[in-house]
N, C-alpha and C positions, 0 to 999 in steps of 0.2 A: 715252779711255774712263774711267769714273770706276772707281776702284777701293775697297773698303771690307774692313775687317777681317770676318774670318768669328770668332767666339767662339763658348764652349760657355754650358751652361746656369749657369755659373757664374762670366761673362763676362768669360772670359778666352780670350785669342786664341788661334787655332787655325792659322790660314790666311788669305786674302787671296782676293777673288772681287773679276774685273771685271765690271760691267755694260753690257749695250750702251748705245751712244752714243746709239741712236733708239728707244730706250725710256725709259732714264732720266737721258739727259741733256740731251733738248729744248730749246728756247725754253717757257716756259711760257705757255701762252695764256688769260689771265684771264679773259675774254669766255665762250668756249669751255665753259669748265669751269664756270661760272656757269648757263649755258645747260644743261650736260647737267646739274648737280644741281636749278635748277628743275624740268626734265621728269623725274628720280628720283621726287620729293618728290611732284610731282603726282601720279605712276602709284599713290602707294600713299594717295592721296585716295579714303574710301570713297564719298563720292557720293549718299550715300544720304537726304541731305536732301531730306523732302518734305512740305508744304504740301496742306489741300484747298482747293479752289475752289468755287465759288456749288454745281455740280452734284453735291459730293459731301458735302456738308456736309447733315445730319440733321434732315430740320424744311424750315419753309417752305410748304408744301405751296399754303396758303391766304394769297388776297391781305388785305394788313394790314387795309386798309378800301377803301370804296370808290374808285373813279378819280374825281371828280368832288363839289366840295361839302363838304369837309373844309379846304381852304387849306393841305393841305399837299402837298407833290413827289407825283406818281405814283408810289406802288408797287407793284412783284407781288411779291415775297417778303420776310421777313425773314431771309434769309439770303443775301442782297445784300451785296457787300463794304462798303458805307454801315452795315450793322448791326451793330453789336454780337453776337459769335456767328455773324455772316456768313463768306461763305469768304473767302480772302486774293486780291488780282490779284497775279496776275507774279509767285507765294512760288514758292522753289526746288521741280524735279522733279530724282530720280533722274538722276544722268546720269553719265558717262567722262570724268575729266578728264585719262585718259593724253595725252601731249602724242609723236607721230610724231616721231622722232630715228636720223637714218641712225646705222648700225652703227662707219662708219668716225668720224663726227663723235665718238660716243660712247669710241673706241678711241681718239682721240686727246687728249681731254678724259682719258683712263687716263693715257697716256703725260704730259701735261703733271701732273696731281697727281704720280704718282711720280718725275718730277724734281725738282719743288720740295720734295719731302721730302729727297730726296740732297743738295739746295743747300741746306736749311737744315740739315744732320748731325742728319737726325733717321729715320732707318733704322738698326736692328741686322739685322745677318744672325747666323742662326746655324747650326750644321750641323747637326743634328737636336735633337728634341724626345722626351725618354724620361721618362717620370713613373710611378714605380713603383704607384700605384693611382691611381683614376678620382674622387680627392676633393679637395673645395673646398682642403681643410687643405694637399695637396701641391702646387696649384696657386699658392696663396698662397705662400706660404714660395719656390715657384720665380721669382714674378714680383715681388714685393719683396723677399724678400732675396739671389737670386741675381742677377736683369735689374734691380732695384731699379726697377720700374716702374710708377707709379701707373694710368697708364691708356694705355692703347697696342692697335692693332687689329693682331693676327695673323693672317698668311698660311701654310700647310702643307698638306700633301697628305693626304689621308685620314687623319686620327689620330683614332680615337672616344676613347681615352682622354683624350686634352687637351680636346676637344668636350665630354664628360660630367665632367670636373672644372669647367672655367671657365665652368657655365652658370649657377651662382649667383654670378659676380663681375662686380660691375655696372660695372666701368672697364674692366672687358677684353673683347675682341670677339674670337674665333676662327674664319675662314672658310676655305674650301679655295680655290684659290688658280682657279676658275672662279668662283666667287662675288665674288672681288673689284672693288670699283665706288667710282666717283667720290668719292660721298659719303662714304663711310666713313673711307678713305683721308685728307679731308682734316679731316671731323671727331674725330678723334684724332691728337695731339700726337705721337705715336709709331709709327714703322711696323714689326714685327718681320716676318721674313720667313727659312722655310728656303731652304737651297740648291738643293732641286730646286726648292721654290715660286719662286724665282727664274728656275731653268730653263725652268720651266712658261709663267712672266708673258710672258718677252723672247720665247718660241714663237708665244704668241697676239699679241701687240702689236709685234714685226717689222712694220715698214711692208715689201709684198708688192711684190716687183719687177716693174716694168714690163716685157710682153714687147720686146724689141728687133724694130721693124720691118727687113727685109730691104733 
């Protein structure tokens, strides 16, 4: 099991916490993990791209000239994709680009980013998160000069105080530890994480024992 030093907010060691071996210490699967941050990044594609066509486009009404005796192409409208001011063929509609991703696919695409953070020593745990007021000023001062940590995504269980300080610090990311996802994880260099947030993660992301047939 990998084992990692536990420190305090002023990062110095405290304790020692092991991690499960099938959570965070996987095989990491590149593919996988690829696959679920595409379908992330899609889902929050707003979609909203849209184009009109010949019928919805303003005008037109009257054919340009006649069908016959002019020498040029037959028209009925100028608002024919051929015109200038016409409607577009084939321009984007409104659409869904979430992309269907099993649960467990996604659980596991979890478990491989959170290993490769433990393989690269680049996870701090800490035992708890105490910040004596809910401002930028205390939250700064606690993550560069105590964790000395430019930019790093944290994990913890309910804390509005930490939430309502680090929401003006644009290198830091604070999520409750059901909100943690692929992406995040492996877009920041750093992964902080308390101890129950720990407790929490290896609960959801336990691979689920097979019943024993009889």
């Amino acid at each position: 099991m990998p084992t990692l030093d536990v420190i305090n907010q002023e990062k110095k060691k405290v304790g020692t916490i092991e991690l499960r071996e099938d959570v965070f210490g996987v095989k990491v699967n590149v593919p996988l993990v690829h696959q679920v941050i595409k379908a992330q990044l899609a889902g929050k594609r707003q979609g909203t791209a849209k184009t009109k066509v010949k019928s919805e486009v303003r005008g037109g009404g009257r054919k340009p000239f006649r069908q016959k005796g002019t020498g040029n192409a037959r028209q009925g409208s100028t608002r024919s994709p051929l015109h200038p001011g016409g409607g577009q063929s084939f321009g984007p509609i409104p659409r869904s680009y979430e992309q269907a991703t099993p649960k467990e696919m996604m659980r596991g695409a979890l478990r491989s980013a959170l290993s490769d953070r433990v393989k690269a020593s680049r996870v701090l745990i800490i035992d708890e998160f105490k910040l004596k007021d809910a401002k930028t000023k205390v939250a700064n001062e606690l993550f560069k000069k105590g964790l000395q940590l430019e930019k790093a995504l944290i994990v913890s269980d309910k804390n509005q105080t930490l939430e309502r300080s680090t929401g003006n610090i644009p290198n830091i990311k604070v999520l409750r530890t059901e909100g943690i996802n692929v992406y995040d994880v492996i877009r920041f260099p750093w992964l902080v994480m308390t101890k129950s947030a720990v407790q929490a993660v290896e609960a959801r992301l336990a691979p689920k024992e097979k019943a024993k047939k009889e």
